[in-house]
N, CA, C and O of each residue as an XYZ file, in Angstrom:
380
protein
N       0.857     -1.171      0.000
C       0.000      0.000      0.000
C       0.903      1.234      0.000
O       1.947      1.131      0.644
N       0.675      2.290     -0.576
C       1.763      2.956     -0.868
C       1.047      3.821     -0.002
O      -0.108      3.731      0.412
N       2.351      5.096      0.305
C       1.631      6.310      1.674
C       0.284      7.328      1.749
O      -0.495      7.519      2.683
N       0.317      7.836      0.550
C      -1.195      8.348      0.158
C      -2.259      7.875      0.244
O      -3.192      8.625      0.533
N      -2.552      6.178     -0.022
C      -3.393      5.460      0.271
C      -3.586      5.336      1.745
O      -4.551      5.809      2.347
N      -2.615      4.676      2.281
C      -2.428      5.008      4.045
C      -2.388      5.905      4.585
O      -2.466      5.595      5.774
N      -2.274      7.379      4.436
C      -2.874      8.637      4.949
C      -4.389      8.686      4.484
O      -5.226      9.029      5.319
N      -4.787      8.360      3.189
C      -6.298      8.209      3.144
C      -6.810      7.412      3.896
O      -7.569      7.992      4.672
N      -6.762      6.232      4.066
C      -7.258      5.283      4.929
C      -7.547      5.490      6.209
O      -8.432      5.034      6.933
N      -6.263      6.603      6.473
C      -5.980      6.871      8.060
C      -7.113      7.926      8.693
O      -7.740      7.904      9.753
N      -7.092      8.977      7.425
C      -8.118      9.751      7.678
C      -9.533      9.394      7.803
O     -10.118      9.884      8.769
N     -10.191      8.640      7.019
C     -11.212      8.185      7.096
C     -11.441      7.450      7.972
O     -12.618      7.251      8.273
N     -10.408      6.812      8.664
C     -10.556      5.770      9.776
C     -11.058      7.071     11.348
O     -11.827      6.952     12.303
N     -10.310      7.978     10.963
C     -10.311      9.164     11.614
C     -12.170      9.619     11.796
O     -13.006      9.367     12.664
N     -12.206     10.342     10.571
C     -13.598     10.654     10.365
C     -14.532      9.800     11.173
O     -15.098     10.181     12.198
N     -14.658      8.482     10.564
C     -15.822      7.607     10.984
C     -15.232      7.339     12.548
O     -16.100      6.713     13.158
N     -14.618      7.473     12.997
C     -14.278      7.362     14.777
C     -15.084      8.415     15.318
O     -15.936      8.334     16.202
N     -14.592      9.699     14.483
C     -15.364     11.073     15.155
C     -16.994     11.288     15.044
O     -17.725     12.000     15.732
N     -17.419     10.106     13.533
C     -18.939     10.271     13.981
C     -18.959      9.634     14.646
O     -19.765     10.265     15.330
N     -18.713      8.439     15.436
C     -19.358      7.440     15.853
C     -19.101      8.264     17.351
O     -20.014      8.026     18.142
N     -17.989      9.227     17.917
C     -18.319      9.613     18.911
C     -19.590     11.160     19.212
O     -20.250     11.495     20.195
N     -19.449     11.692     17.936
C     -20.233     12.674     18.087
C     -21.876     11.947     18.167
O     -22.845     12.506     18.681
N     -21.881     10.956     17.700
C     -23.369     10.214     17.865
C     -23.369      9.493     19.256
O     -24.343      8.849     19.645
N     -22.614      9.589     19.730
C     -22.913      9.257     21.386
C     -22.829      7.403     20.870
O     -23.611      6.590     21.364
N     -21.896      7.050     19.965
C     -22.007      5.393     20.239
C     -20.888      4.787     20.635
O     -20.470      3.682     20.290
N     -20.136      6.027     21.824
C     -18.921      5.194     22.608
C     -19.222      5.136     23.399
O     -18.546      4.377     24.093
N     -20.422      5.784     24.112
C     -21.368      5.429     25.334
C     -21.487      4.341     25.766
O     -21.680      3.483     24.904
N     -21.436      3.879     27.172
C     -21.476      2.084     27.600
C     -23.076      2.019     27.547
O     -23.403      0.912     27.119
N     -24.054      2.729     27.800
C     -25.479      2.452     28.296
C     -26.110      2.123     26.607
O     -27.061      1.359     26.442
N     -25.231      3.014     25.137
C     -25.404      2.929     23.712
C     -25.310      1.611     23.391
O     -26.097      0.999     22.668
N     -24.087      1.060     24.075
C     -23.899     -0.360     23.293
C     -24.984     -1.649     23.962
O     -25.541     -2.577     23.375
N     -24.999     -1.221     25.531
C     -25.804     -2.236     26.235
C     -27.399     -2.141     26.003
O     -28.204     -3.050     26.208
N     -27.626     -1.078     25.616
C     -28.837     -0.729     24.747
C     -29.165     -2.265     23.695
O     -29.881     -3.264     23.758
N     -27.992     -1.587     22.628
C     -28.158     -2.533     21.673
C     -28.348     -4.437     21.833
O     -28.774     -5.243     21.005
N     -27.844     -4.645     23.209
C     -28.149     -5.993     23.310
C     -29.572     -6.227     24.059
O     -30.229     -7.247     23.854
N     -29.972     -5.252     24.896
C     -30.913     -5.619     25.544
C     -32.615     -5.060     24.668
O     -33.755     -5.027     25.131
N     -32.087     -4.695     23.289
C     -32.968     -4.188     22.564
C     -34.054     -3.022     22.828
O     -35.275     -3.097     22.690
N     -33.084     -1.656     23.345
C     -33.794     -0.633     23.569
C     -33.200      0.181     22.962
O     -34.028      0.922     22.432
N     -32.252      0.462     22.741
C     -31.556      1.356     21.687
C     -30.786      0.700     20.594
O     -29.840     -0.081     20.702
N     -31.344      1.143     19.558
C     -30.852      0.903     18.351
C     -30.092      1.721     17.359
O     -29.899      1.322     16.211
N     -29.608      3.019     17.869
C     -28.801      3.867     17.575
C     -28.011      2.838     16.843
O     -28.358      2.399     15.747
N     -26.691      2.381     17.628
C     -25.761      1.638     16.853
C     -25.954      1.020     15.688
O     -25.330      1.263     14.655
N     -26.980      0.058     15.852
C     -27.488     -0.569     14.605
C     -27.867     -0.022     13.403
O     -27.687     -0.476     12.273
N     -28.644      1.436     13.898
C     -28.924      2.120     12.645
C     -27.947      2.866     11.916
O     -27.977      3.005     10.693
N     -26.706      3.552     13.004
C     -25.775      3.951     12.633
C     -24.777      3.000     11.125
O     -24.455      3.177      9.950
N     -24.667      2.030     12.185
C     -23.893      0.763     11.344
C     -24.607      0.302      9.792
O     -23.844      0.185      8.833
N     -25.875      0.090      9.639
C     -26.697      0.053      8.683
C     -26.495      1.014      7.772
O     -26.431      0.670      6.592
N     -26.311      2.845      8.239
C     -26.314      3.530      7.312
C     -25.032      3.572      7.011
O     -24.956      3.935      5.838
N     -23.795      3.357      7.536
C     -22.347      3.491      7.167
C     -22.398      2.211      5.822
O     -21.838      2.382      4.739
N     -23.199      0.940      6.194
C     -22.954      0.337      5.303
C     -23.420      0.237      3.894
O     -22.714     -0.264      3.019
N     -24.987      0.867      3.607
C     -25.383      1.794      3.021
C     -24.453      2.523      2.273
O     -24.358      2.454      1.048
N     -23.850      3.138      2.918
C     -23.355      4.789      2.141
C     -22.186      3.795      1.335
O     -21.916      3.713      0.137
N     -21.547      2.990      2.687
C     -19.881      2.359      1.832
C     -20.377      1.298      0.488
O     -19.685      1.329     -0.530
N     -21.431      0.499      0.538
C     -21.933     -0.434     -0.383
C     -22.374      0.659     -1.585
O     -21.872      0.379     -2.674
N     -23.055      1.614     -1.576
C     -23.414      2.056     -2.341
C     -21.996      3.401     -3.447
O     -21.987      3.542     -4.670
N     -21.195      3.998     -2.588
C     -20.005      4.064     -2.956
C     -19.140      3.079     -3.791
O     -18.585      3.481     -4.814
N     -19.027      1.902     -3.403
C     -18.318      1.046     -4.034
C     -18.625      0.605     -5.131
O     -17.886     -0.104     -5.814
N     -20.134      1.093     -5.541
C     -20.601      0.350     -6.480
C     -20.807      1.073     -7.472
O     -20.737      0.687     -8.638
N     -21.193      2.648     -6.953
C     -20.809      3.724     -8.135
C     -19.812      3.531     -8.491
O     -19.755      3.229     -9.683
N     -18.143      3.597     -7.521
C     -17.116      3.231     -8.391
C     -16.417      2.206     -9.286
O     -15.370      2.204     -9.932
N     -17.386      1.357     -9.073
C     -16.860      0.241     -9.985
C     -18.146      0.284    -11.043
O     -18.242     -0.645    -11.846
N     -18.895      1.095    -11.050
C     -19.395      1.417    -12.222
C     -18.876      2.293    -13.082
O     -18.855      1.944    -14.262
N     -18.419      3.425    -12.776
C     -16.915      4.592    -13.681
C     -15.959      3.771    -14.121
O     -15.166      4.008    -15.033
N     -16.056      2.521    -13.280
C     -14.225      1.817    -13.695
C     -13.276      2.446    -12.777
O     -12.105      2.698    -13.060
N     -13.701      2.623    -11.949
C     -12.196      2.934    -11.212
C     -11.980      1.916    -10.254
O     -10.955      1.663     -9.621
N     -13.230      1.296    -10.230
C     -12.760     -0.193     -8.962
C     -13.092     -1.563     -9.715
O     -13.755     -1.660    -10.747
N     -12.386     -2.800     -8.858
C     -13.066     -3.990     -9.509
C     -12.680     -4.395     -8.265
O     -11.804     -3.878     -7.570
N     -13.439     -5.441     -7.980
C     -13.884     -5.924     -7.107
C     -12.931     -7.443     -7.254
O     -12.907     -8.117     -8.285
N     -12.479     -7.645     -6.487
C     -11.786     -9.431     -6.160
C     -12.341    -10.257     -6.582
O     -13.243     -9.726     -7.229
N     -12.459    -11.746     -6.699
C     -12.565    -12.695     -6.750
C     -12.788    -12.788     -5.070
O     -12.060    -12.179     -4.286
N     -14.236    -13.894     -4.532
C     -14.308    -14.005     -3.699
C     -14.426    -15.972     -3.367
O     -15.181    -16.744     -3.957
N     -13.451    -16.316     -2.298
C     -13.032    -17.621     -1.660
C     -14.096    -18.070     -1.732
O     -15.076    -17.324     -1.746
N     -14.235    -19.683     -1.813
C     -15.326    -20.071     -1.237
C     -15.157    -20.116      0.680
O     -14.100    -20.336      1.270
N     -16.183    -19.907      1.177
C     -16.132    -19.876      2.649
C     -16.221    -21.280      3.268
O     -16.558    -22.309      2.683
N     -15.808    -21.121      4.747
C     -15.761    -22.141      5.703
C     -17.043    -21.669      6.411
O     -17.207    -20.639      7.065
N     -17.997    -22.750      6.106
C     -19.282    -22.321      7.188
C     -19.192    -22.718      8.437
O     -19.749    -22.028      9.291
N     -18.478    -23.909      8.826
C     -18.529    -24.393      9.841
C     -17.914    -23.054     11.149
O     -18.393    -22.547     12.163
N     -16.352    -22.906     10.207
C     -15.068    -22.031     10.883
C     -16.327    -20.837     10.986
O     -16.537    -20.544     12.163
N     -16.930    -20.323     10.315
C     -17.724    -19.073     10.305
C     -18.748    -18.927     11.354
O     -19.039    -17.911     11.985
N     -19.438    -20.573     11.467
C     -20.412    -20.500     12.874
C     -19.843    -20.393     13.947
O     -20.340    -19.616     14.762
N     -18.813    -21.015     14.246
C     -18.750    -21.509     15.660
C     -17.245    -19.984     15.738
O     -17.068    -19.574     16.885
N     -16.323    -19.288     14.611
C     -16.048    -18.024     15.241
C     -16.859    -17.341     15.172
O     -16.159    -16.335     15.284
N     -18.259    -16.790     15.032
C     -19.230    -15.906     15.151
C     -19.975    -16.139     16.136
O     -20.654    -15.220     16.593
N     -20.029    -17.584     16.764
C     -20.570    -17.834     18.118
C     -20.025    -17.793     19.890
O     -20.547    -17.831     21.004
N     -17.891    -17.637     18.946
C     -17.272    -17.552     20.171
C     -17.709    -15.836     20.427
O     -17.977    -15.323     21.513
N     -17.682    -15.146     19.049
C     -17.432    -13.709     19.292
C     -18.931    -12.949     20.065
O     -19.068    -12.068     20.914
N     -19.893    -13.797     19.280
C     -20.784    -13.239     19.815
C     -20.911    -13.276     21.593
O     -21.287    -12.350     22.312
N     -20.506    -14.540     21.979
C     -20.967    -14.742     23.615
C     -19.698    -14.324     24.348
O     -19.620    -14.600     25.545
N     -18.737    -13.711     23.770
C     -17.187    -12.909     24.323
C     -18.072    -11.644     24.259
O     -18.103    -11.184     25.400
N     -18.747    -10.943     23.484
C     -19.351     -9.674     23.350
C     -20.734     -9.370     24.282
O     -21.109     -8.272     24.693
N     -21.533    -11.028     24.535
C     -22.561    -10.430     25.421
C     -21.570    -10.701     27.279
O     -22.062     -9.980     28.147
N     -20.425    -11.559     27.759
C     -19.871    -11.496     28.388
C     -19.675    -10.471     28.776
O     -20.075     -9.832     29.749
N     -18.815    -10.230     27.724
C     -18.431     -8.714     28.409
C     -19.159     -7.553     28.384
O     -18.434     -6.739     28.957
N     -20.294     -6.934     28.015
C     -21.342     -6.387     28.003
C     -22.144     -6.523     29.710
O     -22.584     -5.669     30.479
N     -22.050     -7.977     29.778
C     -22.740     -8.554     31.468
C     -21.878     -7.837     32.539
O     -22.100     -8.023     33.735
């Protein structure tokens, strides 16, 4: 990755930190919200970031300025059971 790319990256990594604090979703009561299903801030937040980035990516690889990978076939098994350690490490520590 050459440095321009990694100062871009960096910045944007920047940006989206600063919304996510100006939206109040570094808050502990924001995230515990989200598990106990009373606030959904996060979720909607996360939804629209992915939104905006899915829909970005797709204008640009419609101009031609992006192409998109070749994608692996997946491990479903490896995929359940790390999405099941992560999930119950995340309501753990949430408890």
């Amino acid at each position: 990755m050459a440095l321009p790319q990694a100062l871009l990256a960096l910045l944007i990594g920047i940006l989206f930190g600063y919304a996510l604090n100006k939206g109040g979703l570094t808050r502990y009561r924001k995230v515990v919200g989200v598990f106990r299903f009373t606030d959904l801030t996060v979720i909607k937040f996360m939804l629209t970031a992915l939104v905006v980035a899915g829909s970005g990516l797709y204008a640009l690889k419609g101009l031609g300025l992006v192409q998109f990978p070749t994608v692996p076939a997946t491990y479903v098994a490896g995929n359940l059971i790390g999405g099941l350690v992560f999930g119950i490490g995340m309501a753990l520590t949430g408890y």
